[in-house]
ZAMARGU-4260 file (C-alpha; in steps of 0.2 Angstrom, whole numbers, plus 5000, padded with zeros to 4 digits):
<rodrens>
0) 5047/4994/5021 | 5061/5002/5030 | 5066/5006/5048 | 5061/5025/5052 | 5077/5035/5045
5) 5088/5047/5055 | 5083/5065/5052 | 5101/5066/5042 | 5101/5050/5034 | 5083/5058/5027
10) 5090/5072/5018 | 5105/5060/5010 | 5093/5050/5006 | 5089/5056/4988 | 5106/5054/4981
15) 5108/5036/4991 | 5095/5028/4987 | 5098/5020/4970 | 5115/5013/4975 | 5106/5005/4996
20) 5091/4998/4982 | 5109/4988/4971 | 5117/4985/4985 | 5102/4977/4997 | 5094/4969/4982
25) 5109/4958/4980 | 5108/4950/4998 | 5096/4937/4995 | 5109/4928/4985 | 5119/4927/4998
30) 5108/4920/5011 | 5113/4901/5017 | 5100/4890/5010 | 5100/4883/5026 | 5091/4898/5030
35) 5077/4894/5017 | 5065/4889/5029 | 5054/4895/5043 | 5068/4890/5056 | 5074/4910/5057
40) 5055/4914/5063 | 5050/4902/5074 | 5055/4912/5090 | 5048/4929/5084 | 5032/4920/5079
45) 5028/4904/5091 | 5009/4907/5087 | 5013/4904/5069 | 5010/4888/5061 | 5023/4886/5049
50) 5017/4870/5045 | 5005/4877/5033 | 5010/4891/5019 | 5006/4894/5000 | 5022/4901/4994
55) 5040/4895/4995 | 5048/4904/5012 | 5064/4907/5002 | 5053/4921/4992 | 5049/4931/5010
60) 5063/4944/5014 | 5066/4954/5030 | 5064/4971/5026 | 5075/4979/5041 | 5063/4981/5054
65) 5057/4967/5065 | 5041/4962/5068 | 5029/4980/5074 | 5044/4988/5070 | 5032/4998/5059
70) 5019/4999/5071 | 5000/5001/5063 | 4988/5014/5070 | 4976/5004/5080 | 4965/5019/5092
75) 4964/5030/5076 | 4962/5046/5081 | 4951/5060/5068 | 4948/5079/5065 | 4933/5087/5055
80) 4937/5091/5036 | 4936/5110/5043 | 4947/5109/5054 | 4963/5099/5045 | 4977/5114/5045
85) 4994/5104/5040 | 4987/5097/5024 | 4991/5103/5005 | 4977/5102/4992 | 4987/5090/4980
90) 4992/5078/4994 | 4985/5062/4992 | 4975/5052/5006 | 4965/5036/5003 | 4945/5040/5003
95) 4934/5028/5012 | 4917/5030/5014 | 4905/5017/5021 | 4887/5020/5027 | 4888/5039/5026
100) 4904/5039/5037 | 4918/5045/5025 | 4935/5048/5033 | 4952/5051/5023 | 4970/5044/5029
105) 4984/5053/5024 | 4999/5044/5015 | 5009/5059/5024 | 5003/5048/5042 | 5003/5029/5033
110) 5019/5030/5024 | 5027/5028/5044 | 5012/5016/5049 | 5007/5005/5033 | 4993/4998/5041
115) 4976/5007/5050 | 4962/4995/5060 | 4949/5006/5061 | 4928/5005/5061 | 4921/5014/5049
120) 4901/5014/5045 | 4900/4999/5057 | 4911/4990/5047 | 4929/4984/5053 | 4941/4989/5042
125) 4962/4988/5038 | 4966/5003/5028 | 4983/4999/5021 | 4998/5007/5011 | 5013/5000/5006
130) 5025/5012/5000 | 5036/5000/4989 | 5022/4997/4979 | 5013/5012/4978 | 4999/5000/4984
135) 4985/5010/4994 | 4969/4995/4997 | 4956/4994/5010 | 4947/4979/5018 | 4937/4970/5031
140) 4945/4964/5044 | 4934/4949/5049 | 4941/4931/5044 | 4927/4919/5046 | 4915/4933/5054
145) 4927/4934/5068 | 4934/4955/5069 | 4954/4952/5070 | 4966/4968/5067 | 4982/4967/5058
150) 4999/4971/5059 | 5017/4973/5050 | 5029/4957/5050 | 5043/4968/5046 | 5045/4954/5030
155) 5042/4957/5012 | 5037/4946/4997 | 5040/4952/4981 | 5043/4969/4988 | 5025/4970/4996
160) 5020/4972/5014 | 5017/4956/5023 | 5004/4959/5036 | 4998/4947/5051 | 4983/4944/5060
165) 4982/4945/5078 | 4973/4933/5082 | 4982/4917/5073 | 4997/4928/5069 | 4996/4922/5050
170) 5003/4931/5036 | 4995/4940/5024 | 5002/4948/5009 | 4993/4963/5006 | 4993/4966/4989
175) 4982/4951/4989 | 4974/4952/5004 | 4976/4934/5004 | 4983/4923/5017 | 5001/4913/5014
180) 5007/4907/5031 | 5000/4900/5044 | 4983/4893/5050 | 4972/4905/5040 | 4984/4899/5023
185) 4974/4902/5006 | 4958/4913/5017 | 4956/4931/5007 | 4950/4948/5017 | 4936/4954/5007
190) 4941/4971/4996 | 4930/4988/5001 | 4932/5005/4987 | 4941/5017/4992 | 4952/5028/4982
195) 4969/5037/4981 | 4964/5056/4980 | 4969/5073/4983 | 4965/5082/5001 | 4955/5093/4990
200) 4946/5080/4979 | 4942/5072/4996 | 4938/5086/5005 | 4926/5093/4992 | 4916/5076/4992
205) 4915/5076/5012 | 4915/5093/5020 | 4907/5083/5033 | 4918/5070/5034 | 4933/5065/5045
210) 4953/5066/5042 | 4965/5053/5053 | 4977/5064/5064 | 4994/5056/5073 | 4990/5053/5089
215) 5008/5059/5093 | 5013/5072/5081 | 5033/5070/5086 | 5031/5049/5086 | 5036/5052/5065
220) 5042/5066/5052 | 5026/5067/5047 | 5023/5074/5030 | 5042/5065/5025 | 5044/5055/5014
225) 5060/5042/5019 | 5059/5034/5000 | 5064/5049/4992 | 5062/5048/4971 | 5060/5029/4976
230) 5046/5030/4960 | 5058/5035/4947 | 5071/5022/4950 | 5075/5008/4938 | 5074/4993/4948
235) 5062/4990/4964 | 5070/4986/4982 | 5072/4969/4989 | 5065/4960/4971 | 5072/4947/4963
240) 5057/4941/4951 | 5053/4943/4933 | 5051/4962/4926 | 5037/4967/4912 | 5039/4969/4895
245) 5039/4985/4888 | 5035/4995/4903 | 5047/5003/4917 | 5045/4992/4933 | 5041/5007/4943
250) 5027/5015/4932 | 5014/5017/4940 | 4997/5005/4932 | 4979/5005/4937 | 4974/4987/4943
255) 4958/4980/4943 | 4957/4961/4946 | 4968/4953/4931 | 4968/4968/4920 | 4978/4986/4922
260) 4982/5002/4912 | 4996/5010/4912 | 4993/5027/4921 | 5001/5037/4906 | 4987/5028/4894
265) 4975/5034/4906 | 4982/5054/4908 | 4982/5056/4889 | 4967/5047/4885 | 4957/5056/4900
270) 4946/5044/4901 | 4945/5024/4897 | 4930/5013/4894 | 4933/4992/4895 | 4918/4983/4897
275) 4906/4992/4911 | 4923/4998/4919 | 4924/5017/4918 | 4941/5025/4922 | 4943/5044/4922
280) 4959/5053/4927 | 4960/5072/4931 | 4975/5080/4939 | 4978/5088/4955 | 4990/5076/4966
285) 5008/5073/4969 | 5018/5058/4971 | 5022/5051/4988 | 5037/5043/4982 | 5046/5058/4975
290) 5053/5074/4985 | 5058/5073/5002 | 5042/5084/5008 | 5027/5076/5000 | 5018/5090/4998
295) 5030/5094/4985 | 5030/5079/4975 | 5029/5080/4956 | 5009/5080/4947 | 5004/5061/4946
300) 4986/5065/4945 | 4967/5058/4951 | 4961/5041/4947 | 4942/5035/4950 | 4937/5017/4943
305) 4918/5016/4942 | 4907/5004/4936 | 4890/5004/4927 | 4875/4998/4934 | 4855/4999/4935
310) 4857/5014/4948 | 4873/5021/4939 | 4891/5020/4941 | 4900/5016/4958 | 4916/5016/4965
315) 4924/4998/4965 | 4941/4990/4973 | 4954/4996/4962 | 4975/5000/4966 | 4987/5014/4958
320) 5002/5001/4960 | 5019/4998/4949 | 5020/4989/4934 | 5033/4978/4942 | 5021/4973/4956
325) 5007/4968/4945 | 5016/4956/4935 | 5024/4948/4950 | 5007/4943/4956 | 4995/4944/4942
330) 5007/4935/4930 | 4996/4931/4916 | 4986/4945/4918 | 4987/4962/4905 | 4994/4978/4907
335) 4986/4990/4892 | 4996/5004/4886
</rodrens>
């Protein structure tokens, strides 16, 4: 999670960003630890009840911008499938369908927006991305049956998005979906399937369904990508906690509840069977983290996690994530390789 980059700064950015990753990781140490608490918060967030948190606040970092500084999308506006123009066939989106409505949302659009309340099928929905974690997951926005829509804190744990609700303005780490500040503290938003596709693969599923659009083309570079070969570095931005064995931080692993493969498993293998889990790879999409135009990031490849049952395989909650985040919140879970 970064500030929107100058159009100049964007195309240094390659050659920068390994040394802005060092150099930033190393500020936490030299925070004041009379700075450890929620004091630094407590005029941006006066609805927040600080009183009441799951995690240590000296593990939540700014990440640059302030609070909406990233704003989410929140009157989504959508085109036919026909009709998209500006879209590559290996680009990926996240495909959600619900109740026959399917709609795609480009990473192109939430790499600048991280986080989309939408309705889709009659269900409410947060359709979210956070790039520093490759972590693309969708889920229902009610909290105790009540509809609420969410938004970015400008903070980061572990590396990870931190959203809020707006109607208690707690904070919820995304990657969990669970609450960690605040009054709603230990509540989870319920997981909905989606997956991280190719335009083409969507497309070619929905021909009928919808694609999200800006609502102001010039608001963002859309189709940029300001993390440019952010997935091939060695070490994650703004982390400080334990790394895997065995496994680059940044590789990318499929996670499903306490369990993941690592995604090169998976492309030589094809396929993977564990249990009723069915996980198939097939190529066609790029990186979203690599070149400055995503359209031109290198072949990562499709994933589909399915699982068997009476009336055959479905689609269920699954995340194309790093190795490094994995670990830092499934700890004793297993990544296979």
């Amino acid at each position: 999670m970064r500030p929107p980059l100058r159009p100049g700064y964007r195309r240094r950015a390659g050659g920068r960003l390994a040394a802005l990753i060092l150099s930033l990781a190393l500020l936490p140490a030299a925070v004041p630890l009379a700075w450890a608490g929620p004091e630094r918060w407590e005029r941006a967030w006066p609805k927040t009840d600080f009183s009441r948190s799951a995690v240590p606040f000296d593990e939540i970092l700014s990440g640059g911008p302030p609070k909406d500084g990233i704003p989410s999308i929140d009157a989504p506006r959508f085109r036919p499938v026909a009709e998209a123009q500006d879209l590559s066939a290996t680009e990926p989106v996240i495909g959600l369908e619900i109740a026959g409505d399917a709609r795609a949302y480009p990473l192109r659009i939430l790499t600048w927006h991280e986080i989309v309340n939408d309705t889709v099928g009659g269900t409410p929905v947060a359709v979210t991305y956070c790039p520093l974690c490759n972590a693309a997951i969708v889920f229902d926005r009610r909290v105790d049956g009540e509809t609420t829509t969410f938004g970015t804190t400008g903070l980061l744990r572990h590396s990870d998005l931190v959203m809020y609700d707006r109607a208690t303005e707690s904070w919820w780490q995304q990657f969990l979906g669970e609450a960690i500040v605040g009054s709603q503290t230990g509540k989870r938003l319920a997981l909905i399937p989606a997956r991280l596709e190719s335009w083409a693969n969507f497309a070619a599923r929905f021909p009928d369904g919808q694609v999200l659009v800006p609502s102001d083309p010039t608001l963002r570079p859309y189709g940029a990508n300001p993390y440019v070969g952010y997935d091939t570095v060695a070490l994650p931005f703004l982390y400080d906690g334990r790394l895997p064995e065995g496994i680059a931080p940044l590789a990318r692993v499929i996670a499903v509840g306490e369990e993941a493969w690592s995604l090169d498993l998976l492309r030589r293998s094809g396929r993977i069977e564990s249990g009723d889990l069915i996980l198939t790879w097939t190529p066609g999409q790029v990186s979203a983290l690599d070149s400055r135009l995503i359209a031109e990031g290198r072949e990562v490849g499709n994933v589909v996690v399915q699982r068997r049952g009476p009336e055959g395989p479905s689609d269920v909650p699954y995340d194309v994530t790093f190795a490094f985040v994995f670990h830092a919140f499934r700890p004793d879970g297993t990544i296979r390789q």
